[in-house]
N, C-alpha and C positions, 0 to 999 in steps of 0.2 A: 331718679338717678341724679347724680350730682356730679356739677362740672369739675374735673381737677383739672389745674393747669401745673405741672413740675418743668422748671426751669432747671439745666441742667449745663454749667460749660467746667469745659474740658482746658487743661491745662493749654499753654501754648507749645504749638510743634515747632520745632527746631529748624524745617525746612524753610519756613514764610511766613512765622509769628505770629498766624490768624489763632482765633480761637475760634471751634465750632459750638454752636447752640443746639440744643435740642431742645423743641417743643412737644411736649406731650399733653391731650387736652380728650378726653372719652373715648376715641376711638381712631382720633387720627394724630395721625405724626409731620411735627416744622421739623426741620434741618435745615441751619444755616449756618453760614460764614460771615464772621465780623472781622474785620482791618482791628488794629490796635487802635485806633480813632472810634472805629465804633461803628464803621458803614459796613451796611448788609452787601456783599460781593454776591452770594448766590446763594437763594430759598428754593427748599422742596417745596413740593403742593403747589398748591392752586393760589398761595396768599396769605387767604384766610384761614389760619384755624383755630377758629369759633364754628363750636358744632352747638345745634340746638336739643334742647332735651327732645323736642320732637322726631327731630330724624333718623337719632339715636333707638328710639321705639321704636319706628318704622324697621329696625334694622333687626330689633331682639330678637324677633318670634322668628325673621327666617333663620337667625343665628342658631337661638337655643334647638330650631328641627335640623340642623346642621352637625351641630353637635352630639343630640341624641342619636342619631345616624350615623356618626363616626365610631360614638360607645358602641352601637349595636355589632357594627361592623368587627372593633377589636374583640367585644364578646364573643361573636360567633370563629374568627378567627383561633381563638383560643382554644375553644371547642373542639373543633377540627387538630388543630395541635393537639390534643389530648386523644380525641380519636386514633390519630398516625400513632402514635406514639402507643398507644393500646393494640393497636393492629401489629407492631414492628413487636412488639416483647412477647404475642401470642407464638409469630413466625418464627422467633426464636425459640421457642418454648416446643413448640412440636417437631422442629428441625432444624436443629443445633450446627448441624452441615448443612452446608446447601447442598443438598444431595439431588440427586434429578428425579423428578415426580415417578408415580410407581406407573410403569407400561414403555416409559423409553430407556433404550437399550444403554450401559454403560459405555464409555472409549473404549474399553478392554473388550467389552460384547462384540464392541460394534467390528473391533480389527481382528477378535474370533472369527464373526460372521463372513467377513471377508476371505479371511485364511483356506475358507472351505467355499468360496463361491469361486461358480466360471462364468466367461464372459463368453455367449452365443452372439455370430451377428449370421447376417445375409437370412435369418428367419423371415420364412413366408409372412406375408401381412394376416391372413388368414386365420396362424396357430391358435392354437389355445395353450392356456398353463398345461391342463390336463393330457396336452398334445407332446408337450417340450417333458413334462414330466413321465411319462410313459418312455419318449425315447432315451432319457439320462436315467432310467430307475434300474438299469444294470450294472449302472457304474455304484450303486449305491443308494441310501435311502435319501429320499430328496427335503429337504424340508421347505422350501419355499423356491416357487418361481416367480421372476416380475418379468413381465413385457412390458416396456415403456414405449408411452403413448402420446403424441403430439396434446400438448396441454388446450390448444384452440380447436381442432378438429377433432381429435380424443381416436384418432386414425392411427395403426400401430406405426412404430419406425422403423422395425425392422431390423429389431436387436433384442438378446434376452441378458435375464442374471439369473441363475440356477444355485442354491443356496443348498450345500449337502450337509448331512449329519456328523462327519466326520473330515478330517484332511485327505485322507487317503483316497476318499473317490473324487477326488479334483484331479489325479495323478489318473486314475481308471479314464475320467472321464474326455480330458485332452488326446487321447487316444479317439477319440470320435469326432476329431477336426478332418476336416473335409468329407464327412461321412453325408448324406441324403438325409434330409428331411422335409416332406414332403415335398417332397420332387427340387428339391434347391438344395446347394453344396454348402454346407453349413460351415462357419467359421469357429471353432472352440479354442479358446486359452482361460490360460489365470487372472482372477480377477485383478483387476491393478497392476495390471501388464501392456 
């Protein structure tokens, strides 16, 4: 490899009439400042630079694994960029809306399913669905019971949600507020009430 040396000045600046230098020499870089006379006011670096072919070598091999290693890196990068981009045109392709996966309930389902639920509280800890279900199956057909259950002990709380088939037995079924269930005076209204 072969030493350049480019010398390089810059017009003078209007503020302090110096001219700066720049030394460029293999791999390292002077910057300096000369007075209009000619005196060095202030050098980058260390001084010197004069770099030897030797050191220069020393320096290739980590350089050029330095570099192969950035190529790889933007390679693989790109890849990936092609990957997303393959993935995002697929998700468009099979659902043009983003529609909500098939098993969960639409906003519209979901303020149906309300429309027809009641709110049970003072429920025994004990009940079962099967339990809660049997006693609302007059008011109408049931289609879902939840008892909610302390998430750390999994201990009931003593509250239900009774989900009917229709609106009309939500109206049947608030008729059965203060009614007995299993030995405890049950609490019935509308859901979202």
């Amino acid at each position: 490899m072969k030493d350049t040396k480019i010398n390089s000045k810059m017009a003078d600046t209007p503020e302090n009439g110096e001219d700066a230098l720049l030394n460029l020499q293999g791999d390292q870089v002077d910057v300096g400042l000369t007075d209009l006379d000619g005196e060095n006011q202030f050098e980058g670096g260390d001084g010197d630079a004069t770099t030897t072919q030797e050191e220069s070598a020393v320096e290739d091999p980590e350089l050029e694994a330095i570099k192969a290693r950035v190529k790889e890196m933007e390679e693989e990068a790109e890849k990936l960029k092609q990957m997303q981009k393959s993935v995002d045109e697929e998700m468009q392709m099979t659902s043009p809306t983003l529609a909500q996966p098939a098993g969960f309930p639409t906003v519209e389902e979901k303020i149906d399913a309300d429309a027809r639920s009641i709110y049970v509280g003072n429920v025994d800890y004990g009940a079962t669905a099967e339990e809660m279900e049997q006693h609302f199956h007059g008011c109408g057909s049931v289609n879902r019971v939840t008892i909610l259950c302390d998430k750390f002990t999994g201990h009931p709380k003593g509250f239900a949600y009774v989900e009917f088939a229709d609106k009309d037995s939500v109206t049947t079924a608030q008729a059965l507020d203060d009614s007995l269930f299993r030995g405890r005076q049950i609490k019935v209204c509308k859901y979202g009430t």
